[in-house]
Backbone as a printed PyTorch tensor [residue, N CA C, xyz], in Angstrom:
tensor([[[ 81.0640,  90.7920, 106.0700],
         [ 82.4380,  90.6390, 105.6080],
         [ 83.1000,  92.0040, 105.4340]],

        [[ 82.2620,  93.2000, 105.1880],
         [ 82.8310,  94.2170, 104.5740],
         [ 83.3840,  94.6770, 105.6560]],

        [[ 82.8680,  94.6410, 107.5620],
         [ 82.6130,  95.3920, 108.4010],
         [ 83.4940,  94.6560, 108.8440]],

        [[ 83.9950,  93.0500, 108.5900],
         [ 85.4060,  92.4470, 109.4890],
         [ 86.7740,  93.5320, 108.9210]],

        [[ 86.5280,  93.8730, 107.1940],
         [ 88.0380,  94.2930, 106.4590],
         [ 88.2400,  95.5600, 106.7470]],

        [[ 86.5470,  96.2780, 107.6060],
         [ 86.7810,  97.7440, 107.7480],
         [ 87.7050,  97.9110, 109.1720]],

        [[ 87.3060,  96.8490, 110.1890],
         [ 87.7680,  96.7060, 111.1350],
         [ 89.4000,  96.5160, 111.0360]],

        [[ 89.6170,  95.3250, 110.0810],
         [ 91.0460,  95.1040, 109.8500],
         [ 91.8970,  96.2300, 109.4280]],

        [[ 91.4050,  96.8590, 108.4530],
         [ 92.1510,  98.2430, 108.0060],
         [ 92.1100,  99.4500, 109.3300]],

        [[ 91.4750,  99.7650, 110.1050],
         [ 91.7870, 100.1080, 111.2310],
         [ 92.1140, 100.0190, 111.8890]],

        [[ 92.7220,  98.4050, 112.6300],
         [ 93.9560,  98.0150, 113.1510],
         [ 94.7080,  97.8650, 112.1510]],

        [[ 94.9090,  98.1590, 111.1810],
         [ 96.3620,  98.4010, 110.4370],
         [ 96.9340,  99.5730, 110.3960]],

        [[ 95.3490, 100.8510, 110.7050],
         [ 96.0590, 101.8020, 110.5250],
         [ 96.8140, 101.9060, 112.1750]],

        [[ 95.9840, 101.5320, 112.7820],
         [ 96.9050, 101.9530, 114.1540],
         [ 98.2110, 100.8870, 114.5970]],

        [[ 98.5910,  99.6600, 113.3950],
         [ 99.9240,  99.4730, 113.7940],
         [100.5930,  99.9380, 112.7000]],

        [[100.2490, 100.5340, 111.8790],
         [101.2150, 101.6090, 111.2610],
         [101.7420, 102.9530, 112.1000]],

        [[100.8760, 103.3770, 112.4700],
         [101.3040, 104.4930, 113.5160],
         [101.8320, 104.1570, 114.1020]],

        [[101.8790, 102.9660, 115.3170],
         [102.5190, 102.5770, 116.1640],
         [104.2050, 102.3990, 115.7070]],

        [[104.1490, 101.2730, 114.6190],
         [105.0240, 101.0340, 114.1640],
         [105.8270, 102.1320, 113.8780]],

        [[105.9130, 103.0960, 113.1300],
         [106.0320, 104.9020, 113.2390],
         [106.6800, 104.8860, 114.0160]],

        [[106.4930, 105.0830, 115.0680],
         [106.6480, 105.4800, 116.1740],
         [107.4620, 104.7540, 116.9820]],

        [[107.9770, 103.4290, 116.9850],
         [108.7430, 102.7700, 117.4160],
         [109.9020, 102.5890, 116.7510]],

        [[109.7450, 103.0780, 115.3480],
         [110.9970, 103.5450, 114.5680],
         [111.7700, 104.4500, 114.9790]],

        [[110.9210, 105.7480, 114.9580],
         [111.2910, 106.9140, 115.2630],
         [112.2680, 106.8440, 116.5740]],

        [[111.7410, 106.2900, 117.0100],
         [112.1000, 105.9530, 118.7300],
         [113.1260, 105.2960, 119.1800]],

        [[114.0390, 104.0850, 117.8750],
         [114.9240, 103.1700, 118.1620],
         [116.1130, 104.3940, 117.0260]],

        [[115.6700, 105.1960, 116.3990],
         [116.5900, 105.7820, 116.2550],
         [116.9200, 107.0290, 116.5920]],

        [[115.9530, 107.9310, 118.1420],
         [116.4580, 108.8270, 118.7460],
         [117.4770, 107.6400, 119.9050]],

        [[116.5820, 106.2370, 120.0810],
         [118.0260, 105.7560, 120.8520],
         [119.0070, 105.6510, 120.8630]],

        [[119.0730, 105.3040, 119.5230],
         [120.3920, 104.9330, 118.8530],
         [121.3150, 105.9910, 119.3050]],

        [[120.9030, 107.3050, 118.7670],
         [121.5140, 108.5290, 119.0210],
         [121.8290, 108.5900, 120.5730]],

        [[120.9860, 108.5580, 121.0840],
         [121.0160, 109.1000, 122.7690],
         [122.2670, 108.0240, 123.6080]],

        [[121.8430, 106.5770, 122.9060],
         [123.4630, 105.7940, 123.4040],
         [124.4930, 106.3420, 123.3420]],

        [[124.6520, 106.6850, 121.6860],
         [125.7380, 106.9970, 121.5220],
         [126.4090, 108.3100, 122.1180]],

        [[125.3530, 109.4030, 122.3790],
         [125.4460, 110.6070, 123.1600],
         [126.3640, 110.0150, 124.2250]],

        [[125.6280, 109.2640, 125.1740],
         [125.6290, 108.8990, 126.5660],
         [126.9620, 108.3950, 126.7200]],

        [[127.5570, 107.4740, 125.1740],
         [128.8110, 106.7790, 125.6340],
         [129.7970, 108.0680, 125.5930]],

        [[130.0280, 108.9580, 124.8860],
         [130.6280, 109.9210, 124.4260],
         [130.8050, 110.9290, 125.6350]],

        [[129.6980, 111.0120, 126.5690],
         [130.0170, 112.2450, 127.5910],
         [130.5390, 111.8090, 128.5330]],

        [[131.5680, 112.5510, 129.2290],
         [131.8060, 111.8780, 130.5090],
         [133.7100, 111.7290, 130.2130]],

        [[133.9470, 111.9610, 128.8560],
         [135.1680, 111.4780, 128.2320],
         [136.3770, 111.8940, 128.6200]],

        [[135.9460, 113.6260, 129.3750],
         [136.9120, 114.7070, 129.7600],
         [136.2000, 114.7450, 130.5820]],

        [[136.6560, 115.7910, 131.9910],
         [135.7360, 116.1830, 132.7840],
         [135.8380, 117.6640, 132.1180]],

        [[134.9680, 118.0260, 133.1310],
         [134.5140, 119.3180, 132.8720],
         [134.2070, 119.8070, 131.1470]],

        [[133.3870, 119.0860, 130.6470],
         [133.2670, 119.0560, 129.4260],
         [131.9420, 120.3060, 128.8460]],

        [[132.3600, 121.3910, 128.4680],
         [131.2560, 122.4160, 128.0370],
         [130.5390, 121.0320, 126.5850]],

        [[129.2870, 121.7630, 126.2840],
         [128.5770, 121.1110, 125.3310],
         [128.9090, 121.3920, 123.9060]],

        [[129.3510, 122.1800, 123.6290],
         [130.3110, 122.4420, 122.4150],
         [131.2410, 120.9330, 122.1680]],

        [[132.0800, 120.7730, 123.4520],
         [133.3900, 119.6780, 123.1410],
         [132.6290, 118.5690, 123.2910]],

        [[131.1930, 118.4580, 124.1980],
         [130.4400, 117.1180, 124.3360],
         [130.0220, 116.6370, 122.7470]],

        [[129.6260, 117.7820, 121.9990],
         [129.2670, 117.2360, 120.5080],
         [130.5700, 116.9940, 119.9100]],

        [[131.3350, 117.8310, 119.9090],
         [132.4750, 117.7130, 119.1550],
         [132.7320, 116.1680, 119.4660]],

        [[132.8260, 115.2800, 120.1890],
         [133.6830, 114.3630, 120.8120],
         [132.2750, 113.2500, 120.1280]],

        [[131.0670, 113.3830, 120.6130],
         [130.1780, 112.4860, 119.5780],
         [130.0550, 112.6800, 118.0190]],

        [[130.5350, 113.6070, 117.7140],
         [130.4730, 113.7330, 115.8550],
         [131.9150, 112.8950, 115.8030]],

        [[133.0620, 113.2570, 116.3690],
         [134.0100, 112.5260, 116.2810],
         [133.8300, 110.9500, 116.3840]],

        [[133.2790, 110.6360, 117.4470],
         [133.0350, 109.0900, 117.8360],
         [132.1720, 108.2880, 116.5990]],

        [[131.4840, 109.1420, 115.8720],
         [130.8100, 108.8730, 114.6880],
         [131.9930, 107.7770, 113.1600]],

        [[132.5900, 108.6020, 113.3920],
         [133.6300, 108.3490, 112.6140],
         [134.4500, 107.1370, 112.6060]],

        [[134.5400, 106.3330, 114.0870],
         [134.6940, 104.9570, 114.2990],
         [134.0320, 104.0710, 113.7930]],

        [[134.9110, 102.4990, 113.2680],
         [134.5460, 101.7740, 113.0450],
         [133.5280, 100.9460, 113.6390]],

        [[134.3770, 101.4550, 114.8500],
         [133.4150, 100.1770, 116.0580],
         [132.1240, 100.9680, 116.2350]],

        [[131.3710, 101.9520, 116.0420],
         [130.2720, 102.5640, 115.9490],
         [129.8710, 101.9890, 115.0540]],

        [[130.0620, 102.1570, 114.0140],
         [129.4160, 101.5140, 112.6520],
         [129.1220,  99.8390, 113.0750]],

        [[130.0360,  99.3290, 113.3710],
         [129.9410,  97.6520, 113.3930],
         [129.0190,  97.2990, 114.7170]],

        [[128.8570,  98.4890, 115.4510],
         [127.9050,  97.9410, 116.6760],
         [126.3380,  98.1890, 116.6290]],

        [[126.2190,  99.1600, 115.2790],
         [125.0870,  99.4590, 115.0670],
         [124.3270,  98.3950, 113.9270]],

        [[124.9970,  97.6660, 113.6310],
         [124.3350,  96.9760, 112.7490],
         [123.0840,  96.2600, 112.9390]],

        [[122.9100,  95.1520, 113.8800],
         [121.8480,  94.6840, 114.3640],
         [120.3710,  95.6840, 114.3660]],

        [[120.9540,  96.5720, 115.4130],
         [120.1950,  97.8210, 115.5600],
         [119.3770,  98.6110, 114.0670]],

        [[120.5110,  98.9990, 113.1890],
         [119.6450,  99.8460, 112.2390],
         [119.0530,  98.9430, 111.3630]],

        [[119.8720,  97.2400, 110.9590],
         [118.4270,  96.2240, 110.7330],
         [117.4770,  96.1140, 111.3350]],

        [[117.3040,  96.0290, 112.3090],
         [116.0240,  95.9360, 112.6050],
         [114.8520,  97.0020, 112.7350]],

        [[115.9260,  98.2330, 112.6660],
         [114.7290,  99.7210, 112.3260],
         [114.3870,  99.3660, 110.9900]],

        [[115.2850,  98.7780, 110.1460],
         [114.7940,  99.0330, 108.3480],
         [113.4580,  97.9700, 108.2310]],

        [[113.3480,  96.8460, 109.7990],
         [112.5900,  95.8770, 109.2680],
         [110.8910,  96.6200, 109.4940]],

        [[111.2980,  97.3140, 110.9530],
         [110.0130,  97.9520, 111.2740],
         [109.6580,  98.8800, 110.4480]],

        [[110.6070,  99.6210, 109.6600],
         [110.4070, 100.7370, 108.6680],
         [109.4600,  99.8130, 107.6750]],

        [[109.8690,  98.9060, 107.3240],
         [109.0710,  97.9280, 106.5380],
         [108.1960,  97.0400, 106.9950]],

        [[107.8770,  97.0330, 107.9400],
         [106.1820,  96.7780, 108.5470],
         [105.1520,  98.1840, 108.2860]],

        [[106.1120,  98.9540, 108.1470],
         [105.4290, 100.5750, 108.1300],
         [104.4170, 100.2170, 106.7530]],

        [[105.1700,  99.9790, 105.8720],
         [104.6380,  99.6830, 104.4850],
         [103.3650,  98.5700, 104.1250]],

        [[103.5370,  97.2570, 105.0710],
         [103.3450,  95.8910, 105.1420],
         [101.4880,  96.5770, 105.5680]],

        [[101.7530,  97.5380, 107.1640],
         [100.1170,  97.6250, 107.4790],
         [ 99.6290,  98.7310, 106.8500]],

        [[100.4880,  99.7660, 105.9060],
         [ 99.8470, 100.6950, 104.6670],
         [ 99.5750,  99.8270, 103.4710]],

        [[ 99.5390,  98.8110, 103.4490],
         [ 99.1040,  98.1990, 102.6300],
         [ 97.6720,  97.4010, 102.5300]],

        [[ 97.5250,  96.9450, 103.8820],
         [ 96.8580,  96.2390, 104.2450],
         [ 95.8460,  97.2330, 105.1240]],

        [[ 96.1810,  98.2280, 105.0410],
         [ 94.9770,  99.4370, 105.6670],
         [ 94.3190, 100.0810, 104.5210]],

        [[ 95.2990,  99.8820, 102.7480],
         [ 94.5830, 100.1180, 101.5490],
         [ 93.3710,  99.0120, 101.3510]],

        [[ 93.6660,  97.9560, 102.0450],
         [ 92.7590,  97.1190, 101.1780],
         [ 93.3850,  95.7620, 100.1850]],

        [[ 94.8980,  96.0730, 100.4030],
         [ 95.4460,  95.1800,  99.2840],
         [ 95.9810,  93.5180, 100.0010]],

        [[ 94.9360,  92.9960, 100.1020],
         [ 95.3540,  91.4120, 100.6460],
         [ 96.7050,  90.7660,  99.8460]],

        [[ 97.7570,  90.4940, 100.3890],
         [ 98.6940,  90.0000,  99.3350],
         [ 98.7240,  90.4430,  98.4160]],

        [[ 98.8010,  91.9170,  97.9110],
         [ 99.6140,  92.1640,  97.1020],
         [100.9240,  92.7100,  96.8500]],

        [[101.4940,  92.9930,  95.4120],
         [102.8820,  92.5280,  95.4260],
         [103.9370,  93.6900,  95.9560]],

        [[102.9540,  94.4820,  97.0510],
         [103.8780,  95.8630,  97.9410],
         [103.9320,  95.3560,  99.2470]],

        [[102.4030,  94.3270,  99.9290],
         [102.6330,  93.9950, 100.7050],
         [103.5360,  92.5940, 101.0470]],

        [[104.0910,  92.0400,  99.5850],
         [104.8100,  90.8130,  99.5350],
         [106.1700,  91.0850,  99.6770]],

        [[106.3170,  92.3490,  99.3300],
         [107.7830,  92.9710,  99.2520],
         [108.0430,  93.4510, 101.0100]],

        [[107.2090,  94.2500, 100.9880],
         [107.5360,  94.4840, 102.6840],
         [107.7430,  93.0540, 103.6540]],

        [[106.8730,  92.1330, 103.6880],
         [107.4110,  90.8870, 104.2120],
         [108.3260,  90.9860, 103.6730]],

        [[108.8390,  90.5660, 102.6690],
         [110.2860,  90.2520, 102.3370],
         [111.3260,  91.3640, 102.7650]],

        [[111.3360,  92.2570, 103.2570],
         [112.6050,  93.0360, 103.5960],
         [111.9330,  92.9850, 104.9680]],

        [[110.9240,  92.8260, 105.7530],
         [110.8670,  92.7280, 107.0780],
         [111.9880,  91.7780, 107.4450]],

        [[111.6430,  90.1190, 106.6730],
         [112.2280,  88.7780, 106.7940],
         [113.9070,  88.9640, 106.9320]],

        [[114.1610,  89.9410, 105.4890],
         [115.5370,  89.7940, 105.2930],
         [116.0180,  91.0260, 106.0060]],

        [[115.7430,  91.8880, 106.6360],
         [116.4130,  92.9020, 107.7620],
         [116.0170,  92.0650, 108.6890]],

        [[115.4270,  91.3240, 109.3780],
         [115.3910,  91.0400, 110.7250],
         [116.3000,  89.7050, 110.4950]],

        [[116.4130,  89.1680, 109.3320],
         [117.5010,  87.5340, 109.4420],
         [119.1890,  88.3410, 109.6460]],

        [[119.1020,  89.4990, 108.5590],
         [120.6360,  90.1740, 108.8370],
         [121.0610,  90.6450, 110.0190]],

        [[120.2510,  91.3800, 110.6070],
         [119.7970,  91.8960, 112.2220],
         [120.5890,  91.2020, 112.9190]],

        [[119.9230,  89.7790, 112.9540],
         [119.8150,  88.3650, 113.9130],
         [121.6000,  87.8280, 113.7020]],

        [[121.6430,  87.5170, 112.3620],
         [123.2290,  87.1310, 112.3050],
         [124.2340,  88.0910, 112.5560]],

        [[124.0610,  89.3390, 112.2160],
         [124.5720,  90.9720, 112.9550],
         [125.2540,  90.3080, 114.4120]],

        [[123.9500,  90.3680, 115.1210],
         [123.7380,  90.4130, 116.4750],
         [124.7960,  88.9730, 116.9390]],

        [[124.8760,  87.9220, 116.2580],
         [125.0860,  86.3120, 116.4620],
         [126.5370,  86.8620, 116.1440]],

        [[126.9740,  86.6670, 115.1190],
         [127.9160,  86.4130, 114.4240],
         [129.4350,  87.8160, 113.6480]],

        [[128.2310,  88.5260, 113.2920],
         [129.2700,  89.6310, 112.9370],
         [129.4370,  90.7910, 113.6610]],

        [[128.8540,  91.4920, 114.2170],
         [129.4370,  92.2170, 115.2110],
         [130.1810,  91.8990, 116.4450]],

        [[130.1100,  90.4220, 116.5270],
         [131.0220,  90.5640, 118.0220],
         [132.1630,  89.9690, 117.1640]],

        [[132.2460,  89.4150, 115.8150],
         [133.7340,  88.9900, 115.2910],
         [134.4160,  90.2850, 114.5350]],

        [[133.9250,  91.3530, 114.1930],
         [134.1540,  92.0870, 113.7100],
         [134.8540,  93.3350, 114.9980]],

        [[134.3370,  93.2480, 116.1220],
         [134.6330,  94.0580, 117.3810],
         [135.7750,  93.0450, 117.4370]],

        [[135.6850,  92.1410, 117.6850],
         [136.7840,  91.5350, 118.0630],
         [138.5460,  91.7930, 116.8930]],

        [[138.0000,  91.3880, 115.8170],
         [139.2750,  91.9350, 115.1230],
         [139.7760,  93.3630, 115.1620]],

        [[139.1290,  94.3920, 115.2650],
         [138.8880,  95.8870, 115.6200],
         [140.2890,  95.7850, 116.7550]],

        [[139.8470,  95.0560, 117.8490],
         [140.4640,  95.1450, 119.1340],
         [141.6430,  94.0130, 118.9020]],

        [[142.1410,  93.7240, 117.8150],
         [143.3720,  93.0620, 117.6930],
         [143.6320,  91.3370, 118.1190]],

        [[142.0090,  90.6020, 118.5010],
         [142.4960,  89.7850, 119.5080],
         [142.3800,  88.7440, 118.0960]],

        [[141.4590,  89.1450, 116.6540],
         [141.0970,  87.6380, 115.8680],
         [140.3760,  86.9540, 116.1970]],

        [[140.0490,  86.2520, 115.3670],
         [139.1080,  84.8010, 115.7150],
         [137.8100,  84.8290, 115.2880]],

        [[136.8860,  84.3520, 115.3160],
         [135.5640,  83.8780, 115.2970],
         [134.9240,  84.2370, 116.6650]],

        [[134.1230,  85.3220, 116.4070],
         [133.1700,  85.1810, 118.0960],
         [131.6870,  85.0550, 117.8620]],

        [[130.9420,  84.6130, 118.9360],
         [129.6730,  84.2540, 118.5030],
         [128.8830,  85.2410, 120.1750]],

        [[128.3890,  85.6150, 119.8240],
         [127.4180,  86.3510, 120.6820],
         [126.0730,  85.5850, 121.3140]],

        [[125.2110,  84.2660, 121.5050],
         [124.2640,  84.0430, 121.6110],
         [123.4390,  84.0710, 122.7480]],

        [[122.5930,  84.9020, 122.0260],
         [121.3270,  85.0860, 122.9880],
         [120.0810,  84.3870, 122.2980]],

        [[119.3110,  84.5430, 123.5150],
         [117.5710,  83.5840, 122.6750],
         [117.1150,  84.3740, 122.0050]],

        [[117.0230,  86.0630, 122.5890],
         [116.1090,  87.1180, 121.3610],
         [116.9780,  87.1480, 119.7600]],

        [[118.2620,  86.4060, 120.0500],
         [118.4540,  87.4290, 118.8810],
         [118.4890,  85.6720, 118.1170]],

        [[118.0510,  84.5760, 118.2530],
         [117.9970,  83.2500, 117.8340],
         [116.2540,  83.4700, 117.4490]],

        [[115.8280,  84.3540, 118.6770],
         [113.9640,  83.5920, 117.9480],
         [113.9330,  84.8840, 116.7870]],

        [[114.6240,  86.1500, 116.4650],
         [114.5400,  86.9160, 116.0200],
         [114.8090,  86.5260, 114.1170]],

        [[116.0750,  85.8530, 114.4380],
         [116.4590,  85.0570, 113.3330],
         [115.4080,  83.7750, 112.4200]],

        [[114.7040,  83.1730, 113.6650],
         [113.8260,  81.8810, 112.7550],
         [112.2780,  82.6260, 112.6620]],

        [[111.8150,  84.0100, 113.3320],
         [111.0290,  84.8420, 112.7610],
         [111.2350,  85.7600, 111.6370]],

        [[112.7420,  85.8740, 111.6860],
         [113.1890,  86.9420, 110.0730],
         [112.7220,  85.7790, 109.0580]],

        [[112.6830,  84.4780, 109.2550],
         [113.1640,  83.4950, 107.9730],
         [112.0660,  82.7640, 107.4440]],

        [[111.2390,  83.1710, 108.5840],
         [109.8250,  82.8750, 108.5110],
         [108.9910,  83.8840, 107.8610]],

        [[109.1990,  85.0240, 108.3140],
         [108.5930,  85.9030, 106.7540],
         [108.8870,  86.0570, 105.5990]],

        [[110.5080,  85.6370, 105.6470],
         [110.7740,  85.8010, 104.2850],
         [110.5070,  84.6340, 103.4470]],

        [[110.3870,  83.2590, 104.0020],
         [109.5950,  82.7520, 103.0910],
         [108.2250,  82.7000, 103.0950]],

        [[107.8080,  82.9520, 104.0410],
         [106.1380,  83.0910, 103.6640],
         [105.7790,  84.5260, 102.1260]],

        [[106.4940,  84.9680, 102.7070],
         [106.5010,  86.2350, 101.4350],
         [106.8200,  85.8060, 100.1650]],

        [[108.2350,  84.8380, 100.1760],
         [108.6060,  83.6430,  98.8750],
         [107.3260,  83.2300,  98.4850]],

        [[106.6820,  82.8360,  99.3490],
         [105.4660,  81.8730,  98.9340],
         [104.2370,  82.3720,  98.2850]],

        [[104.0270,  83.4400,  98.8440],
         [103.0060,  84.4500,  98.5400],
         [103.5340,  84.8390,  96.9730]],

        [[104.6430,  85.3640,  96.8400],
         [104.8890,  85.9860,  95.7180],
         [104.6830,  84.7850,  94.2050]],

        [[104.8540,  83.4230,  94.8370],
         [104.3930,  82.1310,  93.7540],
         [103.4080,  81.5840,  93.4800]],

        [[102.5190,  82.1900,  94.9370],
         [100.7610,  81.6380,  95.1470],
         [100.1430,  82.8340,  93.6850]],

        [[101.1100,  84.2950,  93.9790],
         [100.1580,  85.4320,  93.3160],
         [100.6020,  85.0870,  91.6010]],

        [[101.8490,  84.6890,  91.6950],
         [102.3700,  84.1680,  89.9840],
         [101.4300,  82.9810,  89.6610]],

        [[100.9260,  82.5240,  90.1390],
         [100.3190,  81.3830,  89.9270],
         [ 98.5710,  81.5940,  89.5600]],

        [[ 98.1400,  82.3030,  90.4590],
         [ 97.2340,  82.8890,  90.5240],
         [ 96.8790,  84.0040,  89.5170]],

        [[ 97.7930,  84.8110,  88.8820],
         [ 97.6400,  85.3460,  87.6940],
         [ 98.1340,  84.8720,  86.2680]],

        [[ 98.4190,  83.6190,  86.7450],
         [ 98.6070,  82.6800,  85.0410],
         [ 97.5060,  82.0280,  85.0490]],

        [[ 96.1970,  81.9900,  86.0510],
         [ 95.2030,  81.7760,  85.5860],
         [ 94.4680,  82.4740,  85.1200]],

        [[ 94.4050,  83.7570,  85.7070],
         [ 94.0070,  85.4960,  85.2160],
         [ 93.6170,  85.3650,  83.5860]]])
């Protein structure tokens, strides 16, 4: 038994790293999009006016409202970061690794409705036209009934462990 949890904590440590690392990674993208949308704006653009023109573009709304999905779902992996440092300590359900489910659940459900619902109605009023818009895709639908699924399994956990220490 000892040699299955030693095993387990060593694939935790290596999807913590991983996880790391795929953070790190969705937010040099983030950046590098936004680089990418920004150049090209003027021609002949020295790199001085190329930043100037992305620090500027920063400053838009519609930057902010398009990133939403996006930096939920870094905060969720940021919080898997925690979920397999927890579970690479040794701590089966406990109440750090109950919390990380729970902000995995609830950044990836905000993410999901981000992605569905408020960024394309929010772009849309931006651009003057109004209304209600709905964006749907399947990733960002199975993304949503997997956010909602950790967060109550984590609900659950956190009532199994209250329960479990009123017998304590």
């Amino acid at each position: 038994m000892k040699e299955a949890k030693t095993n387990l904590q060593k694939q935790a440590m290596l999807w913590e790293a991983l996880s790391t690392m795929v953070a790190f990674l969705l937010i040099i993208y983030l950046i590098r999009d936004r680089f990418v949308a920004t150049s090209g704006i003027l021609p002949d653009m020295n790199l001085t006016q190329q930043l100037s023109i992305f620090f500027l573009s920063l400053l838009s709304p519609v930057f902010w409202v398009s990133i939403i999905a996006p930096a939920s779902y870094a905060m969720a992996i940021i919080a898997a970061v925690s979920v397999f440092r927890a579970i690479n300590k040794g701590n089966d359900f406990s109440p750090t690794l109950l919390k990380g489910l729970e902000k995995m659940g609830a950044n990836l459900l905000f993410g999901a409705c981000g992605a569905i619902f408020i960024t394309p109605t929010l772009l849309n009023w931006f651009s003057f036209k109004g209304g209600i818009k709905f964006a749907a895709s399947t990733e960002a639908f199975v993304i949503l009934i997997v956010g909602g699924a950790l967060y109550f399994i984590a609900d659950i956990g956190k009532k199994l462990n209250a329960e479990l220490e009123s017998f304590v």
